[in-house]
C-alpha positions, 0 to 999 in steps of 0.5 A: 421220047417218053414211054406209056404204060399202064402200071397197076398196083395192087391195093387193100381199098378203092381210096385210089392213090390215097389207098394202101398198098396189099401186103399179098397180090392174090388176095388183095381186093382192088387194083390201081391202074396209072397210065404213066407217061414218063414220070407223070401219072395221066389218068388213074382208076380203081378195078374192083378184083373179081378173083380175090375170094377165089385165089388160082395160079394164073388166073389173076396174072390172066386178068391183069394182061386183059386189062393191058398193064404193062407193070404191076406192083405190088407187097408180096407175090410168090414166084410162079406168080412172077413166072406167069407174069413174065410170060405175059411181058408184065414186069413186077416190082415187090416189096412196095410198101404205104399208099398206092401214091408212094409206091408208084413214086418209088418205082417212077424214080427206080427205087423200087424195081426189084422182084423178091418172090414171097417167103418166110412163116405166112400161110396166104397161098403165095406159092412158095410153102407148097415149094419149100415144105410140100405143105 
């Protein structure tokens, strides 16, 4: 028996699957959403992000549950980020790179499951300098 879920992947344009993968999920303008059943992608769309120009905690993750993504996929995120969507059963994946289409590939064939939460010399909101540094 396969399982349905709604994976949104967190993307730089409205290309769809033709579309780039966002480096950083706080600021990135759209997210894909595939309805996965098992392996095969059944129908995808294109949501326009309306808090990307103004970044809060919790309120991106508040976002994506309402809309009833089961997984969300992504470049980057920072660990409150991953804490929240934990809280709302959303599991993450990280680290996706390259188009929407081959970053869900990668986690339909569970090569990219993992959760690295956002760090090194970036300055993006992720989170994890007011953290590390206090900055």
């Amino acid at each position: 028996m396969s399982e349905e879920r709604l994976i949104a992947i967190a993307a730089e344009d409205s290309r769809g699957f033709e579309g780039q993968v966002s480096v950083h999920f706080g600021h990135c303008p759209y997210f894909v959403l595939a309805e996965v059943n098992g392996t095969r992608t059944a129908v995808s769309r294109v949501v326009p992000n309306p808090h990307a120009d103004a970044h809060q905690p919790g309120v991106m993750p508040r976002f994506i549950h309402d809309l009833g993504v089961d997984v969300i996929i992504a470049g980057g995120m920072g660990p409150r980020a991953i804490g929240m969507f934990h809280g709302f059963d959303i599991a993450v994946a990280t680290g996706a790179v390259g188009t929407v289409e081959q970053a869900l590939g990668a986690y339909l064939r569970g090569e990219n499951r993992g959760e690295a939460p956002c760090a090194g010399s970036h300055q993006h909101g992720c989170g994890n300098h007011d953290q590390q540094t206090g900055r």
